[in-house]
N, C-alpha and C positions, 0 to 999 in steps of 0.2 A: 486507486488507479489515477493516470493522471487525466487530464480534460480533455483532450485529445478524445481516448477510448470513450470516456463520458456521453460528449455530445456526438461520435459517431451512434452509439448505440441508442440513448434518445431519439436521434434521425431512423433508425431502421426500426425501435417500437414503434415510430409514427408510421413507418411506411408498411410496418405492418396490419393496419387497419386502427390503428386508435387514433389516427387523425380524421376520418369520419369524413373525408372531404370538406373538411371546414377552413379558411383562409385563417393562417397563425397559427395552427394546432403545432404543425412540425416543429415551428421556433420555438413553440413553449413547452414541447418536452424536450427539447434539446436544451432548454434553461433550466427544467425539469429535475434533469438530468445531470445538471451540473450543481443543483441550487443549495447541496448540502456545505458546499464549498465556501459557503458565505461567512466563514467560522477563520480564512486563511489570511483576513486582510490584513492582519500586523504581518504578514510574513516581511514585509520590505521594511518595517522600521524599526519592529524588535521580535528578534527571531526568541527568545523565550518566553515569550507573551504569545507570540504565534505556538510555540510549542506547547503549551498550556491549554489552549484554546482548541486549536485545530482536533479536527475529529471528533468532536465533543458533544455537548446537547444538540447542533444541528444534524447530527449522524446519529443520532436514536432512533430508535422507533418509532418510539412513542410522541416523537413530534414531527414523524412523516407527516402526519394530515394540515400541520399548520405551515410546516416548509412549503410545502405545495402551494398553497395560497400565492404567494411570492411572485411564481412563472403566469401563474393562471390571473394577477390582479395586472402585472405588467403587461401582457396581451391584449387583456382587454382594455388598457387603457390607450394603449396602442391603436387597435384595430374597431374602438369604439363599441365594441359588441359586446351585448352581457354574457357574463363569465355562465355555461354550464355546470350542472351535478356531474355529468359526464365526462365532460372538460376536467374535473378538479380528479375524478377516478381516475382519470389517466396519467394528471400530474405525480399521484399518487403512487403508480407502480413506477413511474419515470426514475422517481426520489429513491424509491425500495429498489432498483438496480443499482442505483448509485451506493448503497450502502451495501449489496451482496457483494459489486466488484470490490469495494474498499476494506472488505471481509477477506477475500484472497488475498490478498496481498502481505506483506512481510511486516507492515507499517504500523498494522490491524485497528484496531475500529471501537470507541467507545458504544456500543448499542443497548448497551441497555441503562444507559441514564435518561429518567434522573433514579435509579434503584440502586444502580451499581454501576462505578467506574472502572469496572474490570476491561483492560484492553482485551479483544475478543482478536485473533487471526487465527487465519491456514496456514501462512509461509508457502502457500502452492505458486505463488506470482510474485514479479518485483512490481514494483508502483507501475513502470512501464515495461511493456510487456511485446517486442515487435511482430510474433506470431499475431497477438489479436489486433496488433495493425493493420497487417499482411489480411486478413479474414476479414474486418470491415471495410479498408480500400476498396478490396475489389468486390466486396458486394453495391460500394458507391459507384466505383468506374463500369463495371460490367453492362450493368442498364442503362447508362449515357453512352457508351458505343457503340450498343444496341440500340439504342433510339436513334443513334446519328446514321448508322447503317439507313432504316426504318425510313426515316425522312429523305436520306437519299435516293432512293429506290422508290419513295411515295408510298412508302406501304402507312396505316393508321398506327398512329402510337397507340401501346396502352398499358396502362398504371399496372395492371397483374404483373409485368417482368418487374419492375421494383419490388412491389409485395412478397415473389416468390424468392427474389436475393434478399430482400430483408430477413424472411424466415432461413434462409439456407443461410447467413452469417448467425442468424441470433443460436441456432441449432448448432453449429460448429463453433461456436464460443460454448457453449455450454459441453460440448465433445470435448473440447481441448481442455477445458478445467479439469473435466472430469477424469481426463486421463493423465492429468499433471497430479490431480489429489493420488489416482491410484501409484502412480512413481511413488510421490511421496509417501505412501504410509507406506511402502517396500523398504523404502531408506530410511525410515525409524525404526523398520522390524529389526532389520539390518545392524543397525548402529546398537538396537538394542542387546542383541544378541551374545553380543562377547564382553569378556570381561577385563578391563581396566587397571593394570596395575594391582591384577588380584581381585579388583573387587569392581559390582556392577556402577554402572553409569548414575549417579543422581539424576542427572539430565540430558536429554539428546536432543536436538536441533538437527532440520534439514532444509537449507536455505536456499532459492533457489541460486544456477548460475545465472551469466549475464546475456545477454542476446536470445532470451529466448528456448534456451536449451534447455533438455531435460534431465542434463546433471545439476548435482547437489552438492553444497559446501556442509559437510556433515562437522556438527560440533556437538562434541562428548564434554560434559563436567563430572567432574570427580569432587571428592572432598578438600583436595590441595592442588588439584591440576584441571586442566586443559587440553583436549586432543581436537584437532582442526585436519577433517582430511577429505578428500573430493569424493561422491561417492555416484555411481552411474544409473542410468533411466532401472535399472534392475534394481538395483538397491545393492547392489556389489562395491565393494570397496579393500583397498589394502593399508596396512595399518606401515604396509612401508613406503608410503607416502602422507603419512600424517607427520603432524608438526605437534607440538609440545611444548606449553610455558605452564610456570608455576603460579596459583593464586598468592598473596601477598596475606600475611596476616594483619592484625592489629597494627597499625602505626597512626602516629598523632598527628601527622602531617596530613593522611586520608582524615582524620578527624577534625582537622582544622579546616580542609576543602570543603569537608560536609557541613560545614555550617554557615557557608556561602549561597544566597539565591541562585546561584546559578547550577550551583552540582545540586541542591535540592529540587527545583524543578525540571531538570535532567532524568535525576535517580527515579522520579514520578513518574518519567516516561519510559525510563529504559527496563526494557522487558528481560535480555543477558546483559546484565555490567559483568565487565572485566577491567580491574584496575590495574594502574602501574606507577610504577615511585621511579623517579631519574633523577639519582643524587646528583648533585655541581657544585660548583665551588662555595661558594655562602649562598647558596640555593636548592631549594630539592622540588623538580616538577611532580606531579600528578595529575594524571590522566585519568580519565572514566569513560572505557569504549561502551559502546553498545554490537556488540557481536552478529546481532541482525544483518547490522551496514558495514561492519569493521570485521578485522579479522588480527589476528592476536600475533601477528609476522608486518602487519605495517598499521600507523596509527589514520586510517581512513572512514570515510561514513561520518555518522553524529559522534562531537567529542566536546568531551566537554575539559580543560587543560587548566590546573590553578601551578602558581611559585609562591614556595609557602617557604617564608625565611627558618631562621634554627628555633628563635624566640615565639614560634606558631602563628605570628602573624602572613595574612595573606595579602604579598605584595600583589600580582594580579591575578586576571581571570579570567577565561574568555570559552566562549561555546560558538559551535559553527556547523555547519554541512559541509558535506565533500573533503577532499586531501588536506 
């Protein structure tokens, strides 16, 4: 998820009672909260070092308890106070949120290294998500206009209205997933259901939309083909509004990209490739979407794009985010 969600949701475990009334607690599961993130710093100076990287040994489990140290030794060097057993428990689950939300999402999550580097996801969420914007805002706003009320009026503040929007957002996050996972396993039922060109699906995919909604970009693999088609909060869909491209076979050109660092630590992350060959004049491009972020009707999301001359050499290369 992105940081934003991160450190709201840090701020509302604390204000749920795991800040204990201690000065710097909040700040440091809201660092907490964010600290598996420490894995993203090449994003700005090489994005396939970042991709390599990211999500990785710091998003395990099994090194929640030493992430934690991180938020919990920065505080207290901060605020001059020795660090708590207690203090570091709550770093603790701070981190372990950070790795459930980054579990939802589409992007998914190394968690179980150093054992296995299987990318683990739901596909229930995109990285940003504005429902759970919508749902921790106003668990943050609601108590500061009720305080401001509170003070106007001279009436006593007191912590309980924060604590109890704390739990009413952490409660309706855990609502809204849970009704985003149940969509979703309707739209694999769904997508699994029929059959393809004569024959069942190898693979289904159900992606979320964008904004928030609880439609799906449902994508079917076949053994030579590709179906792309929207599918709703029901898991309903019509196959006459799916769209249709053909997998590529063997070509030496895909074989000349793949032995570029760049389509190799690509292919390591990409969970659906779908490739494409764009003959040109003494050039033929190749592409390698990742069908998570991209969609097989425009070439968007993570891509990675080589020009590989006739002689197999590869003139260039390049890997990127976005359009």
């Amino acid at each position: 998820m992105d940081n934003i969600t991160h450190t709201l949701v840090g701020l509302m475990m604390s204000r749920c009672g795991l800040d204990r009334g201690e000065k710097g607690t909040a700040v440091m599961l809201m660092l907490a909260a964010n600290a598996p993130d420490i894995d993203a710093y090449p994003f700005f100076t090489n994005t396939l070092d970042y991709l390599e990287i990211h999500r990785g040994y710091t998003h395990g489990l099994a090194f929640a308890p030493l992430v934690a140290l991180l938020p919990l030794a920065i505080v207290a060097g901060v605020t001059k106070k020795r660090p708590s057993f207690l203090g570091w428990l709550s770093c603790i689950l701070a981190v372990l949120s950070h790795l459930v939300l980054d579990w939802t999402n589409v992007y998914g999550i190394r968690m179980l290294l150093p054992f296995s580097d299987r990318w683990l996801r739901l596909d229930i969420t995109n990285v940003v998500d504005p429902v759970i914007w919508v749902i921790l805002l106003l668990a943050l706003a609601i108590p500061s206009l009720l305080g401001l009320v509170s003070s106007t009026i001279g009436a006593r503040k007191t912590s309980g209205v924060k604590m109890a929007w704390a739990w009413i957002a952490l409660l309706a996050l855990i609502g809204y997933e849970g009704l985003r996972w149940n969509s979703h396993e309707k739209a694999l039922q769904g997508l699994n259901a029929l059959l393809y060109m004569d024959q069942p699906a190898e693979a289904v995919y159900a992606f979320p939309d964008t904004f928030g909604t609880m439609k799906w970009r449902g994508v079917v693999e076949g053994d030579k083909f590709v179906y792309e088609m929207p599918v709703d909060f029901s898991g309903n869909f019509s196959m006459r509004g799916a769209k249709l491209d053909y997998k590529i076979g063997h070509a030496p050109t895909v074989d000349a990209a793949k032995e570029t660092r760049t389509f190799q630590v690509f292919e390591s992350f990409n969970q659906v490739p779908f490739w494409r060959i764009n003959p040109q004049v003494d050039v033929t491009q190749v592409d390698l979407l990742d069908l998570r972020f991209g969609s097989i009707t425009r070439k968007s999301g993570f891509a990675a794009s080589a020009l590989v001359e006739p002689d197999g050499r590869v003139r260039d290369v390049a890997f990127g985010f976005g359009r």
